[in-house]
C-alpha atoms as a printed R data frame, in Angstrom:
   type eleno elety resid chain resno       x       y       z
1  ATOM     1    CA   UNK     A     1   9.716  -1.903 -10.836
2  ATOM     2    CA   UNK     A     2   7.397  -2.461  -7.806
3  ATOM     3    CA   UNK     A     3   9.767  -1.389  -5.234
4  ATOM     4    CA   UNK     A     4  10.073   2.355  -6.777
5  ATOM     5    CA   UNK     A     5   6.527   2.951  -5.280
6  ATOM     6    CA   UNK     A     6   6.511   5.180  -2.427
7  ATOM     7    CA   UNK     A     7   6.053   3.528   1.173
8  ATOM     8    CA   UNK     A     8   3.039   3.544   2.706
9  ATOM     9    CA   UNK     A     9   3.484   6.393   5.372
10 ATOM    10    CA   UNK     A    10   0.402   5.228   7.805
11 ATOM    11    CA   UNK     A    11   2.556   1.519   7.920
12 ATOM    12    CA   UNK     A    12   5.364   1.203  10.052
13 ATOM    13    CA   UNK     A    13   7.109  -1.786   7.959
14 ATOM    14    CA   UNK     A    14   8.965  -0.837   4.671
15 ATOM    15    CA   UNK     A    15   7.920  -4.368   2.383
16 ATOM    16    CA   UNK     A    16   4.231  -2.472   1.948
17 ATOM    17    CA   UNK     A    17   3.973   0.490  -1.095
18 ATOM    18    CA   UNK     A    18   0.997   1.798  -2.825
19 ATOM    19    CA   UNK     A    19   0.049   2.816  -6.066
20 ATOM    20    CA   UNK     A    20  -2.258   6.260  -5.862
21 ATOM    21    CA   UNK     A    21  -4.901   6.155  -9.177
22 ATOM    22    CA   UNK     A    22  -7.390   8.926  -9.175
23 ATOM    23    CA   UNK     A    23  -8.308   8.881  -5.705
24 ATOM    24    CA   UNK     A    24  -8.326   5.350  -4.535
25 ATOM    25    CA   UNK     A    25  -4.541   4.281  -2.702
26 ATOM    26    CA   UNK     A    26  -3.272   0.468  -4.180
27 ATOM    27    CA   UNK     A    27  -1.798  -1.091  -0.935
28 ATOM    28    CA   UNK     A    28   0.826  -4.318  -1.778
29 ATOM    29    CA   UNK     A    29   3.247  -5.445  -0.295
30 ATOM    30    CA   UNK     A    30   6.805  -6.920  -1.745
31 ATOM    31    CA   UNK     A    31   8.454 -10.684  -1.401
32 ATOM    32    CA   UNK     A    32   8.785 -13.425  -3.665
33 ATOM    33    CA   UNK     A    33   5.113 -12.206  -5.191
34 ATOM    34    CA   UNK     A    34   3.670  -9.240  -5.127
35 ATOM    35    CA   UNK     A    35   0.326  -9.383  -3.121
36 ATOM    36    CA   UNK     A    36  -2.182  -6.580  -3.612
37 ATOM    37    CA   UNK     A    37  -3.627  -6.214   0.086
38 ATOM    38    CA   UNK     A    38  -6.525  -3.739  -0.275
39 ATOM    39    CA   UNK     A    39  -7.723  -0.749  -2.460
40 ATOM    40    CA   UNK     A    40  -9.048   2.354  -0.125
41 ATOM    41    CA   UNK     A    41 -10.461   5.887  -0.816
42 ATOM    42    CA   UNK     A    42  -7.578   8.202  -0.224
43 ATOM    43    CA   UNK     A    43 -10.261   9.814   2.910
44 ATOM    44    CA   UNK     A    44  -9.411   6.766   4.486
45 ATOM    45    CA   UNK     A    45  -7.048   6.104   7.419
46 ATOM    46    CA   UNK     A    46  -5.185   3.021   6.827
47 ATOM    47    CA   UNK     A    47  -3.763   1.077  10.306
48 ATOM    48    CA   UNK     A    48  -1.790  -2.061  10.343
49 ATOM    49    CA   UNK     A    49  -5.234  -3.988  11.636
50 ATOM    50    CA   UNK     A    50  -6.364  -3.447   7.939
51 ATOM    51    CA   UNK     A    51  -4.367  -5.844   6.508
C-alpha cells in the first residue's frame, strides 16, 4: 500500500511519500497513478522547486 510510506518531511503537501533504499530517497506522489517524481542522495535537500 503506497500511502503507508512516510511523508516527505522537506514537502509541505501530504499526496508526496518516499521510499528510502540504501541511501538514495524515492519521491512519488499519490492520485489516480502513482508518479515517481525524482530519486535523490539522502545528502540532498529536497524543496518544492524540485519537482
Amino acid at each position: 500500500m503506497p500511502e503507508m510510506e512516510r511523508r516527505v518531511p522537506d514537502l509541505s503537501d501530504s499526496r508526496y511519500r518516499e521510499i528510502i533504499f540504501g541511501h538514495y530517497r524515492i519521491i512519488y506522489s499519490l492520485g489516480y497513478e502513482i508518479q515517481i517524481l525524482t530519486v535523490r542522495h539522502c545528502c540532498q535537500i529536497l524543496s518544492d522547486d524540485d519537482l
